[in-house]
ROSE-4610 file (N, C-alpha, C; in Angstrom, 1 decimal, always signed):
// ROSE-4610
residu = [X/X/X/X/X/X/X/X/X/X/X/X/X/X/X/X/X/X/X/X/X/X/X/X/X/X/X/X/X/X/X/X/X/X/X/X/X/X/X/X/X/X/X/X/X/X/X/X/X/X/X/X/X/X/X/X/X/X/X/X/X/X/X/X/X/X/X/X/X/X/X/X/X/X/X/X/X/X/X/X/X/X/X/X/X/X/X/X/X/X/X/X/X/X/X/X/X/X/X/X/X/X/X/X/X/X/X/X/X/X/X/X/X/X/X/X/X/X/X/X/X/X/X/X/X/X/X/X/X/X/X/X/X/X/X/X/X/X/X/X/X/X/X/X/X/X/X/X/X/X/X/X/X/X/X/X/X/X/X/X/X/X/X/X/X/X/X/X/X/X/X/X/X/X/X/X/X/X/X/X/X/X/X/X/X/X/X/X/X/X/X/X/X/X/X/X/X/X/X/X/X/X/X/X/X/X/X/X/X/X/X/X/X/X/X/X/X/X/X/X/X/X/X/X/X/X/X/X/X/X/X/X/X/X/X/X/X/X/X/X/X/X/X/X/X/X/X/X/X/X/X/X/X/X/X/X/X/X/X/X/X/X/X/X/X/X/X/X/X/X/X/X/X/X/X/X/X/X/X/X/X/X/X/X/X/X/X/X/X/X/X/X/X/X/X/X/X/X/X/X/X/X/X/X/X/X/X/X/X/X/X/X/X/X/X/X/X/X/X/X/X/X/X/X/X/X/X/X/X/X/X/X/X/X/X/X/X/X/X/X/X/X/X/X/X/X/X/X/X/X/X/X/X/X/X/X/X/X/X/X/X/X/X/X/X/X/X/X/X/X/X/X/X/X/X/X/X/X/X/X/X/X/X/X/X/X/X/X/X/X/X/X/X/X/X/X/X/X/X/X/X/X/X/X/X/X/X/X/X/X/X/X/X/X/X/X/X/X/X/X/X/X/X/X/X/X/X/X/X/X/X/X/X/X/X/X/X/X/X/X/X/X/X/X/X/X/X/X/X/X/X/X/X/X/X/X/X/X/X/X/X/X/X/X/X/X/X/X/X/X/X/X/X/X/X/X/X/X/X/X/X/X/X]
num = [1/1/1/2/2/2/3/3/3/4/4/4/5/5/5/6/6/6/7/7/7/8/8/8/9/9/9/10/10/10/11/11/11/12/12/12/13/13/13/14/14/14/15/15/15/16/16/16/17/17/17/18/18/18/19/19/19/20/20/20/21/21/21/22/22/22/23/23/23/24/24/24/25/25/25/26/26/26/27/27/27/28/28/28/29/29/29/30/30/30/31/31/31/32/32/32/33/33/33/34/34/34/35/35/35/36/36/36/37/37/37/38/38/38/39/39/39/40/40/40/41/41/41/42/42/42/43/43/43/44/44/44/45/45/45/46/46/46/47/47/47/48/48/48/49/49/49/50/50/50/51/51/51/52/52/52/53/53/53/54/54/54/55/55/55/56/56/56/57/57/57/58/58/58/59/59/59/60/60/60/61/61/61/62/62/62/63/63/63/64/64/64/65/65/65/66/66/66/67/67/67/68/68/68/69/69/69/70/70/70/71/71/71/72/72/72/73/73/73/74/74/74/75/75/75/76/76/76/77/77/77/78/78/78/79/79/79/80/80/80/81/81/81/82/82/82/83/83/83/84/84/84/85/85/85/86/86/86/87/87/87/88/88/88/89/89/89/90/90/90/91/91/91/92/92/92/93/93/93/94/94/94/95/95/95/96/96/96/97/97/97/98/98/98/99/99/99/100/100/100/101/101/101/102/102/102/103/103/103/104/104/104/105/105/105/106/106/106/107/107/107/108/108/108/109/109/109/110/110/110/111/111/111/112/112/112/113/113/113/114/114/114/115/115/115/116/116/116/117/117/117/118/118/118/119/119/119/120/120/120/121/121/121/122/122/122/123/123/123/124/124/124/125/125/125/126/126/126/127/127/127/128/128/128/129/129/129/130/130/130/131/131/131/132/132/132/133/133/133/134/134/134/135/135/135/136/136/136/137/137/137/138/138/138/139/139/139/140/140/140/141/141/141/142/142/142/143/143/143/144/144/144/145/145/145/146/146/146/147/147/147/148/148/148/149/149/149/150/150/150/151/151/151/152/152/152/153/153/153/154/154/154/155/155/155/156/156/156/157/157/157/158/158/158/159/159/159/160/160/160/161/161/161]
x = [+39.5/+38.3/+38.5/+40.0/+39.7/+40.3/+40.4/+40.3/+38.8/+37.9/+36.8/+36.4/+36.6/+36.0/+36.2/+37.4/+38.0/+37.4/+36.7/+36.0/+34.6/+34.4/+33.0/+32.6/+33.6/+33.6/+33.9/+34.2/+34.8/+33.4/+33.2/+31.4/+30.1/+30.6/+29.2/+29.7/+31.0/+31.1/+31.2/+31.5/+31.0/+29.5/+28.6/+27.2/+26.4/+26.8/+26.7/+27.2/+28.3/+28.5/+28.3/+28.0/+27.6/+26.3/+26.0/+24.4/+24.6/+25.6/+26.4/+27.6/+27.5/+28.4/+29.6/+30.6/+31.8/+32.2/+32.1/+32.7/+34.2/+34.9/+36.1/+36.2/+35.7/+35.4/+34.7/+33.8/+33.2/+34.3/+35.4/+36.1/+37.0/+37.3/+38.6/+38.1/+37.1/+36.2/+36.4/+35.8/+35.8/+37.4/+38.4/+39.3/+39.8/+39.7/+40.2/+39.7/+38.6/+37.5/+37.8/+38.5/+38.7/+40.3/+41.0/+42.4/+42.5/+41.2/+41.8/+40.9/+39.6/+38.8/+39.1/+39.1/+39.1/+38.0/+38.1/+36.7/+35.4/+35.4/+34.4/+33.8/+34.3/+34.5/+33.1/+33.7/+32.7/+31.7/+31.3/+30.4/+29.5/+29.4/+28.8/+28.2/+29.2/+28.9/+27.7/+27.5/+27.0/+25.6/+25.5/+24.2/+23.7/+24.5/+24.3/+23.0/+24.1/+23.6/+22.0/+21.5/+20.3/+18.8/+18.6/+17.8/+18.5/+19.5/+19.8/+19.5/+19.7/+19.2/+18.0/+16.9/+15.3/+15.1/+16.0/+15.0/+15.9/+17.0/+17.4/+16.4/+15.7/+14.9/+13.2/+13.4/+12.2/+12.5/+13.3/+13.3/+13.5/+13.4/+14.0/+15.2/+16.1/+17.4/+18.1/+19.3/+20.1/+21.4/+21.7/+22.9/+24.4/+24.2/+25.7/+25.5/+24.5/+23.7/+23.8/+23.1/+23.3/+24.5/+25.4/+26.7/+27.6/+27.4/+27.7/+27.5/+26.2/+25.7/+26.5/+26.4/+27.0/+28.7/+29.4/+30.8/+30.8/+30.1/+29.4/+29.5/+28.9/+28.3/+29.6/+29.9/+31.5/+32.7/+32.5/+33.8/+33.6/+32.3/+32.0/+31.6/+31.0/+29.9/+29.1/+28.1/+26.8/+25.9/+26.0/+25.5/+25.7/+27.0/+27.5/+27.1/+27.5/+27.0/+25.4/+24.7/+23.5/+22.9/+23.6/+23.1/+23.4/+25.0/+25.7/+24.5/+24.1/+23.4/+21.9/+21.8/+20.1/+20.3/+21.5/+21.4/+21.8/+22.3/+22.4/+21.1/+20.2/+18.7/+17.9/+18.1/+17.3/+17.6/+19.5/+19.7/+18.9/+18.9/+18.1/+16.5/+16.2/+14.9/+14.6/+15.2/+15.1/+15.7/+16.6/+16.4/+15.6/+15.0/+14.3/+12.8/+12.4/+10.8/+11.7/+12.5/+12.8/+12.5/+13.0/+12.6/+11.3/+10.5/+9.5/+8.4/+8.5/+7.9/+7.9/+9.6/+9.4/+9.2/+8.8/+8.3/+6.8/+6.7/+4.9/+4.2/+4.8/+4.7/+4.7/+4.9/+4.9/+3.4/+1.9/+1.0/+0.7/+1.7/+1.3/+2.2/+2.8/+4.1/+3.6/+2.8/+2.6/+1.3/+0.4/-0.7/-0.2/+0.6/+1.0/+2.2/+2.7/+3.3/+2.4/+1.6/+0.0/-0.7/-1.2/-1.3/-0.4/+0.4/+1.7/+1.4/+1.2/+1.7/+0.5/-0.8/-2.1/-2.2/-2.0/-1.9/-0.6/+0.0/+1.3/+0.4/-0.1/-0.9/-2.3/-3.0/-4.4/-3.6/-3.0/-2.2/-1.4/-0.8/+0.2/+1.7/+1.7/+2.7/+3.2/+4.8/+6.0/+7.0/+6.4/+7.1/+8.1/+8.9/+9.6/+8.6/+9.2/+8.6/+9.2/+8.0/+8.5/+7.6/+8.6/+7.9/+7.2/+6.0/+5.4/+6.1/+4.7/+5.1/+5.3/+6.3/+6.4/+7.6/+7.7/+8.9/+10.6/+11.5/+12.6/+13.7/+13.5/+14.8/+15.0/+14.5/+15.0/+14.5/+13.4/+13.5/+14.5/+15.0/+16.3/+17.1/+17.8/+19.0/+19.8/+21.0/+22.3/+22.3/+22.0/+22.2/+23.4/+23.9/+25.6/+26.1/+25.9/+26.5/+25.5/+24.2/+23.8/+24.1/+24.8/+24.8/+26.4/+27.3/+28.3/+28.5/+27.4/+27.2/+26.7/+25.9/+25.1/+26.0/+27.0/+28.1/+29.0/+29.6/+30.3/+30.0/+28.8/+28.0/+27.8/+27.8/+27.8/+29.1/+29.8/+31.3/+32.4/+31.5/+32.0/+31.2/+29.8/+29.1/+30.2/+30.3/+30.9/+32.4/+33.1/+34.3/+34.2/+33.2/+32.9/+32.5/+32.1/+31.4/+32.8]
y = [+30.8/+30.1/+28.9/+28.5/+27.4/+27.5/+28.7/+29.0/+29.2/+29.6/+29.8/+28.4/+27.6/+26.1/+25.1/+25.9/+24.9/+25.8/+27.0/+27.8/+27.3/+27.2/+26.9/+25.2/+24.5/+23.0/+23.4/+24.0/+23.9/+24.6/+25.4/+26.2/+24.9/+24.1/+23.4/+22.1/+22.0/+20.6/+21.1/+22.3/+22.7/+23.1/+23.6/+23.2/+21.8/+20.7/+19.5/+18.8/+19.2/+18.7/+19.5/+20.5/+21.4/+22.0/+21.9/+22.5/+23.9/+24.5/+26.1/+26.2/+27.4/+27.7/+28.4/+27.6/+28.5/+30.3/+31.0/+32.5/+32.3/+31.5/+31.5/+31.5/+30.2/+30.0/+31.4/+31.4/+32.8/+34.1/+34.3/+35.5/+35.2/+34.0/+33.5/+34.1/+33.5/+33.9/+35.2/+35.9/+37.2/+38.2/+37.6/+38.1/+37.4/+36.2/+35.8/+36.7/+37.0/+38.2/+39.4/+39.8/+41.2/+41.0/+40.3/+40.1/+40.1/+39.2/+38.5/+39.3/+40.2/+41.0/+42.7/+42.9/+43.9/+45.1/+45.9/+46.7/+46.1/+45.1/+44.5/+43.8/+43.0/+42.3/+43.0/+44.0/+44.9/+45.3/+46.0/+46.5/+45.1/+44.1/+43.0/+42.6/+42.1/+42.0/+42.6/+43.9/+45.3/+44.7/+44.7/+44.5/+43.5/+42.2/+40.7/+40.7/+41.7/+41.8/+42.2/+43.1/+43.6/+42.6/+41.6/+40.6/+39.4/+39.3/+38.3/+38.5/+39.9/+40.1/+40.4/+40.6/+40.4/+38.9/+38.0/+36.5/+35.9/+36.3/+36.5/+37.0/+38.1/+38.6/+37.7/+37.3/+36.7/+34.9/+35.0/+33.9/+32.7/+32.7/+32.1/+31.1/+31.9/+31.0/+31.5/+31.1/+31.1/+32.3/+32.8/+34.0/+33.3/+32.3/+31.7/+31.6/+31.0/+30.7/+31.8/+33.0/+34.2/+35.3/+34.8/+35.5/+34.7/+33.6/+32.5/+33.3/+33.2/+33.4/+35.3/+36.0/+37.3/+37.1/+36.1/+36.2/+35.1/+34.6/+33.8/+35.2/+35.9/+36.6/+37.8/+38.3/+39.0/+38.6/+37.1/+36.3/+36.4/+35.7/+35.5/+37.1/+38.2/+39.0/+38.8/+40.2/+40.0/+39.3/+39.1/+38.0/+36.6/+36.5/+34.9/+34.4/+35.4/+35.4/+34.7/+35.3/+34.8/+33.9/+33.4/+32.7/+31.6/+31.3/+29.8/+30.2/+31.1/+31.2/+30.0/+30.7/+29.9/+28.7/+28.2/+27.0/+26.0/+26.7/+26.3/+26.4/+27.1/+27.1/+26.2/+25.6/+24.5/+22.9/+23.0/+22.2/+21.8/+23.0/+22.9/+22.5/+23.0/+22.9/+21.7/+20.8/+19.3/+18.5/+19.0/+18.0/+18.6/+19.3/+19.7/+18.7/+19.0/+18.0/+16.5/+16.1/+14.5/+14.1/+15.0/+14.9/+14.9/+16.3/+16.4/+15.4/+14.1/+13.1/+12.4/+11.6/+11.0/+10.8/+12.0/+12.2/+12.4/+12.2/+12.3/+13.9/+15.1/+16.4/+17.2/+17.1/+18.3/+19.0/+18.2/+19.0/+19.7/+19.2/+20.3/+20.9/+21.0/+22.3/+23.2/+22.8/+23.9/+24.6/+23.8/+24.7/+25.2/+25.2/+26.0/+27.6/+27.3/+28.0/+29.2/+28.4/+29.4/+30.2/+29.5/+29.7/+31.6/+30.8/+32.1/+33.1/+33.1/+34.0/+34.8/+34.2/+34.9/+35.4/+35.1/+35.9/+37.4/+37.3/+38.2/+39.1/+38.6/+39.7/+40.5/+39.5/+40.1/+41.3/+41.4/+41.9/+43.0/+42.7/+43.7/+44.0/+42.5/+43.1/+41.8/+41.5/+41.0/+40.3/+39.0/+38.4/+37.0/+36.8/+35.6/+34.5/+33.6/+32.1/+31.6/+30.7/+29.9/+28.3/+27.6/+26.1/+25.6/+24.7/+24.2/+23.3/+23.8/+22.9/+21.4/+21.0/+19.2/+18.9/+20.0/+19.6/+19.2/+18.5/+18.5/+18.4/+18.7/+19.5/+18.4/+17.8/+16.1/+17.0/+17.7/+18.4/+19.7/+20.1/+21.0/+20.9/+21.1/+20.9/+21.9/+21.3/+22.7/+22.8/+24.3/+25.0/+25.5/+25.7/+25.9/+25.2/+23.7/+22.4/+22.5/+22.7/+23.2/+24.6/+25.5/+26.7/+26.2/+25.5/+25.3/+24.2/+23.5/+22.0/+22.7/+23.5/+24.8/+25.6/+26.1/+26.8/+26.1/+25.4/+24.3/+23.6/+23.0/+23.2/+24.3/+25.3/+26.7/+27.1/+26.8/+26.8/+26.0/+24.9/+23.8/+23.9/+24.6/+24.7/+26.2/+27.0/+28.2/+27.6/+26.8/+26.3/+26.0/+24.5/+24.0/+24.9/+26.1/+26.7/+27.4]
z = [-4.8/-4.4/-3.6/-3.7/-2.7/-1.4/-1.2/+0.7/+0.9/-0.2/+0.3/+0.6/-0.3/+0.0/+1.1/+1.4/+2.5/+4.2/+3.9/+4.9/+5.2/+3.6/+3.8/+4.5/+4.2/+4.9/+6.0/+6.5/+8.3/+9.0/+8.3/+9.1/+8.7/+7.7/+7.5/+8.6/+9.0/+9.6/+11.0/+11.5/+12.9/+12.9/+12.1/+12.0/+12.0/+11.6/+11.3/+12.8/+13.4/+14.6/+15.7/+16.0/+17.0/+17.0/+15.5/+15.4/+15.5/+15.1/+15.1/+14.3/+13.8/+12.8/+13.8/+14.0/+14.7/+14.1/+14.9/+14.5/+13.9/+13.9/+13.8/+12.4/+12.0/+10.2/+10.1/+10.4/+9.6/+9.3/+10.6/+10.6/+9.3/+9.8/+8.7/+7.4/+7.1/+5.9/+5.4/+6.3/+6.0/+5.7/+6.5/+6.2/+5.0/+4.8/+3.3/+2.1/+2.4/+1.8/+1.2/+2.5/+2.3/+2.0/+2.0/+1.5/+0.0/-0.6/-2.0/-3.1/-1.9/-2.9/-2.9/-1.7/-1.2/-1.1/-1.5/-1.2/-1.8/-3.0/-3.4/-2.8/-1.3/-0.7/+0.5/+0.6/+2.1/+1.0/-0.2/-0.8/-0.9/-1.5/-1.7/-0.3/+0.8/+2.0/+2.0/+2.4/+3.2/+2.2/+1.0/-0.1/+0.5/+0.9/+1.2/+2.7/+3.1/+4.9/+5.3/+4.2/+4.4/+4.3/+3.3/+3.4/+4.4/+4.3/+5.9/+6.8/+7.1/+8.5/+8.7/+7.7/+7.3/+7.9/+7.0/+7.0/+9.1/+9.2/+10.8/+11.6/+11.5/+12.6/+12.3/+11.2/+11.2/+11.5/+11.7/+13.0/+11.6/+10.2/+9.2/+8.7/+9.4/+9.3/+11.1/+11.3/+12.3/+11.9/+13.2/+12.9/+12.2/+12.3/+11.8/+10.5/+9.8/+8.8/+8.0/+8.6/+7.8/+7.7/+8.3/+9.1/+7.4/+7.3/+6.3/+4.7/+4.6/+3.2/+3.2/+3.9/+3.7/+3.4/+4.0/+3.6/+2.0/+1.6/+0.7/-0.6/-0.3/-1.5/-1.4/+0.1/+0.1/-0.9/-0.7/-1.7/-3.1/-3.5/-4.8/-5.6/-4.6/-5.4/-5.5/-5.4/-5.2/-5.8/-7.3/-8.1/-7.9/-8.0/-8.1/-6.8/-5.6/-4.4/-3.8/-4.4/-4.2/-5.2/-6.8/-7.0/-6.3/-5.7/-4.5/-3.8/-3.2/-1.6/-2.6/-3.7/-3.9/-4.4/-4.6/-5.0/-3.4/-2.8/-1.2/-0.7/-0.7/+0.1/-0.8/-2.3/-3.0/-2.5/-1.7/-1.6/-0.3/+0.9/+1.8/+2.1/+1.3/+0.9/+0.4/-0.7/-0.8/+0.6/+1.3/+2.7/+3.6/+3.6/+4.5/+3.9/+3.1/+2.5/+2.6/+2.2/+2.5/+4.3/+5.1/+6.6/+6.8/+6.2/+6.4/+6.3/+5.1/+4.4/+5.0/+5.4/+6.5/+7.7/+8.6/+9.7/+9.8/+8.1/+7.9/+8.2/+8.6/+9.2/+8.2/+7.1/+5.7/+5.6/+6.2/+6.0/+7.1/+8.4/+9.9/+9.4/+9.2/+8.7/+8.1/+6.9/+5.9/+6.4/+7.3/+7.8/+9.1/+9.6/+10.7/+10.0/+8.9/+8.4/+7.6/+7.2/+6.1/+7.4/+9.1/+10.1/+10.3/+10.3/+10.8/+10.0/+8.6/+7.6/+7.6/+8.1/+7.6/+8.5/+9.8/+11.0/+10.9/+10.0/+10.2/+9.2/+7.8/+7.1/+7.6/+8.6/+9.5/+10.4/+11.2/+12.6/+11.7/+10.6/+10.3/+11.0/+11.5/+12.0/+12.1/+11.9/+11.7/+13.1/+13.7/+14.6/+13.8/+14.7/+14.4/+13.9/+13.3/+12.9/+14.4/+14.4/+15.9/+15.5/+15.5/+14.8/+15.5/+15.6/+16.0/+17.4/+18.4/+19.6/+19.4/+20.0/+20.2/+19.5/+18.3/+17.3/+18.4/+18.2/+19.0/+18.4/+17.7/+16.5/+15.7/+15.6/+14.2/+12.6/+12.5/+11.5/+11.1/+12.1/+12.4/+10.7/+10.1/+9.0/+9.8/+9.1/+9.9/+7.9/+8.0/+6.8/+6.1/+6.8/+6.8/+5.7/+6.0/+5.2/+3.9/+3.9/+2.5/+1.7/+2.5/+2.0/+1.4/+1.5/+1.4/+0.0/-0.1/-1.1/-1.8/-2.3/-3.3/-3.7/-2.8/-3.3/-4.1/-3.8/-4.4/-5.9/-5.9/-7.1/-7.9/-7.2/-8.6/-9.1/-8.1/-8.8/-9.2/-9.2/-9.8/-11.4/-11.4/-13.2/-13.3/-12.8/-13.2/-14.2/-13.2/-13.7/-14.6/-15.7/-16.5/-17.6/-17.0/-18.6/-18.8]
């Protein structure tokens, strides 16, 4: 677990300074993956891949992001896997509303997102989220670094119990 950790710091701190998850960390990842797990490794993956690339096409998270949480759930297993991933998207999710508050934008957000969502259930039909015009990326989070601090915390309670 602690090549995973030291993977998952290098994708959150080329997210954090590039605003992109380098492919490199990710491969590393993945071959640490399939080294220490082996076929559990690609089965979990493969499970992992199918709602990522759901909330990916729906324009939800970024391909590094989701490239991330799949070698995430490869490493740990499908369970342990997605509970790091959800304690990573809670972590997100509380920086995301601290931005939000202070930029004073949390009720255009949530009516442009209710906006989006009612229009995707009238139409029946399923486009990307596309954030509100004017935004310039200061509400942005590089997820990476929260999918990585959620991870870390679950396996830091896993250790203790």
């Amino acid at each position: 677990m602690a090549l995973l950790c030291i993977l998952l710091f290098g994708g959150a701190w080329t997210d954090c300074k590039y605003r992109r998850v380098k492919n490199s960390w990710l491969l590393w990842g993945i071959a640490a993956g399939v080294w220490l797990q082996g076929m559990a490794f690609v089965t979990a993956a493969a499970a992992a891949l199918i709602p990522v690339f759901l909330l990916f096409r729906l324009g939800l998270l970024g391909a590094g992001d989701g490239k991330m949480m799949v070698c995430i759930a490869g490493c740990l297993g499908l369970q342990d896997g997605f509970m790091a991933i959800g304690f990573g998207m809670a972590v997100g999710a509380v920086w995301s509303l601290c931005i939000l508050l202070h930029h004073r934008s949390l009720v255009t957000r949530l009516n442009y997102l209710y906006a989006w969502f009612r229009q995707r259930v009238q139409t029946k039909t399923w486009t990307a989220y596309i954030p509100p015009a004017g935004e310039h990326g200061e509400e942005k989070i590089p997820l990476a670094a929260c999918l990585a601090v959620g991870s870390y915390v679950y396996l830091l309670l896993e250790y203790c119990r």
